[in-house]
N, C-alpha and C positions, 0 to 999 in steps of 0.2 A: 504493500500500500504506500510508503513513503516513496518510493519511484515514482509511482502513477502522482503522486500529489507534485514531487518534482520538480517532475516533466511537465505537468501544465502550467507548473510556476514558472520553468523558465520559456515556455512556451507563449504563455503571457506578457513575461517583459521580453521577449525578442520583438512582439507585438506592438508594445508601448515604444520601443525604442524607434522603431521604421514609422510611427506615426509622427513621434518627435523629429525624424530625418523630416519626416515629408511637410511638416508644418513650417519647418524651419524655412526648406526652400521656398515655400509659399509664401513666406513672410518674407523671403530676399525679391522673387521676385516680384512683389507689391512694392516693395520699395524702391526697387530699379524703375519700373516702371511710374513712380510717381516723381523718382528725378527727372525721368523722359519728360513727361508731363510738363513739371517745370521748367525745364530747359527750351521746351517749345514754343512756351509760353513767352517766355524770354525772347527767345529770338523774333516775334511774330509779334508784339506785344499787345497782346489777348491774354483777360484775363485766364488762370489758369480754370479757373470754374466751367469758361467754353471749353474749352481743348478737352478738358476732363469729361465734357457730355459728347463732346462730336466723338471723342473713343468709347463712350460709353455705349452707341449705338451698334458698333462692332465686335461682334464675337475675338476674345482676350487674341485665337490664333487666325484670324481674320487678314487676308495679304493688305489690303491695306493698313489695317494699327499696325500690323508688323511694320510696313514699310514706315506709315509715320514715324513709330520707335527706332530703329534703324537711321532714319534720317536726325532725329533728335540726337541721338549718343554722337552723330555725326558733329554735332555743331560746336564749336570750339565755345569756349567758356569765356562772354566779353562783357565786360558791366553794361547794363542799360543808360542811354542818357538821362542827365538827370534835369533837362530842361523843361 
């Protein structure tokens, strides 16, 4: 009986641990993606609140948000005018 109990213990946290992996990457890529965001915003200067809807309209693996994102990571990093 102490095997069978275990095995499902560690069966459990092998469980727990690949939820942790997967959450983690989910949370990188939320946050990659909300730098893109702002960066686009940046360059285009539109609020980020539009950019955040006109991607919201697009499925996350959708070729165009790709491409938007993809263009965004593109764009060098220059301060906004402050005129």
């Amino acid at each position: 009986m102490p095997n069978s109990t275990n095995t499902a213990f560690q069966l459990w946290y092998q469980q727990q641990k690949q939820n942790e992996a997967k959450d983690g990457a989910a949370e990188f890529r939320q946050r990659l993606n909300y730098w893109h965001t702002v960066k686009m915003a940046q360059a285009t200067d539109l609020p980020i609140e539009l950019i955040d809807l006109i991607l919201s309209f697009l499925p996350p693996n959708h070729v165009e948000q790709v491409q938007w994102r993809r263009a965004a990571a593109a764009i060098e990093r220059e301060p906004r005018p402050t005129d």
